[in-house]
C-alpha positions in Angstrom: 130.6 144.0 -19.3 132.5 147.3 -20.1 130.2 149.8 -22.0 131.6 152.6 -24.0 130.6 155.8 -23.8 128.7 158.0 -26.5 131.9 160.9 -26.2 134.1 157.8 -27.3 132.6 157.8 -31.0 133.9 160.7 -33.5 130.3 161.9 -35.2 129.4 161.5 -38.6 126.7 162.2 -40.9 124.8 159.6 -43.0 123.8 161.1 -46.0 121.6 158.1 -47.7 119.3 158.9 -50.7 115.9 158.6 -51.0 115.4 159.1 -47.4 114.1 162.9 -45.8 117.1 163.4 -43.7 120.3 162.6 -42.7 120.9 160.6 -40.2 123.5 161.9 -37.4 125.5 159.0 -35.7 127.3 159.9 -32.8 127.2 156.7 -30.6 127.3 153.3 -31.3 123.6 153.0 -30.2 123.0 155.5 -33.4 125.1 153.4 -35.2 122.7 150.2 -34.4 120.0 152.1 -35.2 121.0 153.7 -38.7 122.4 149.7 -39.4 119.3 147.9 -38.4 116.5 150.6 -39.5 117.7 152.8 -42.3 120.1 150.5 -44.3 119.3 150.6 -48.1 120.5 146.9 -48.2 121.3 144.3 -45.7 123.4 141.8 -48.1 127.0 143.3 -48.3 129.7 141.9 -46.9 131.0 145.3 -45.3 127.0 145.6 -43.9 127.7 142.2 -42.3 130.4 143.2 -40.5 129.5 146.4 -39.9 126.7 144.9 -38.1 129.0 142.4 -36.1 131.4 144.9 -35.0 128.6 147.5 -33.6 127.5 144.8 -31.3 131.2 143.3 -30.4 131.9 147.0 -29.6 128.9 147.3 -27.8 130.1 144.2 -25.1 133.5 146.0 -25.4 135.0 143.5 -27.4 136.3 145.5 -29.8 137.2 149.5 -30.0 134.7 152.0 -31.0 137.3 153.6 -33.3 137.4 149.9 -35.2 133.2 150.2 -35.2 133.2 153.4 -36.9 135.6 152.3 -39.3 133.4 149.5 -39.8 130.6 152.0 -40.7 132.5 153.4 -43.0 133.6 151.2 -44.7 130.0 149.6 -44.8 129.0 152.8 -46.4 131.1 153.3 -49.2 130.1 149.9 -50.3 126.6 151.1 -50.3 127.0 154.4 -51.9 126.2 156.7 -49.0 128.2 159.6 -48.3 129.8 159.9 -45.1 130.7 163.2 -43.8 132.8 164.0 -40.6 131.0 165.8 -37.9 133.1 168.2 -35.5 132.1 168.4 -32.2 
């Protein structure tokens, strides 16, 4: 199984309401994690595959590029601000 690497995923910031703090995502292990544990809602379609793509990327199946996008997208459908993180 080919793993990807943490330096392979472009940061961003999760900027959800109603939670403390923002949640930084900079792998696709943080990705997991913000998907799984700090989702406002687990019903959308983009969630769904959000969700999907994380783990396919995660075997190597698919890019880590296409997972963030994922995220992204997943996000706007929720309402939560994403922000670009330079590193």
């Amino acid at each position: 199984m080919k793993r990807h690497r943490s330096e392979e995923f472009a940061p961003l910031m999760l900027v959800m309401s109603g939670q403390k703090e923002n949640r930084l995502v900079k792998s696709l292990r943080d990705m997991a994690e913000a998907l799984i544990l700090a989702w406002p809602s687990d019903d959308g379609e983009e969630y769904m595959i959000a969700v999907k793509t994380c783990l396919d990327a995660l075997y190597g199946d698919v890019s880590v590029k296409d997972a963030r996008a994922a995220l992204v997208r997943a996000a706007e459908e929720a309402g939560i601000l994403v922000i670009g993180v330079i590193h």
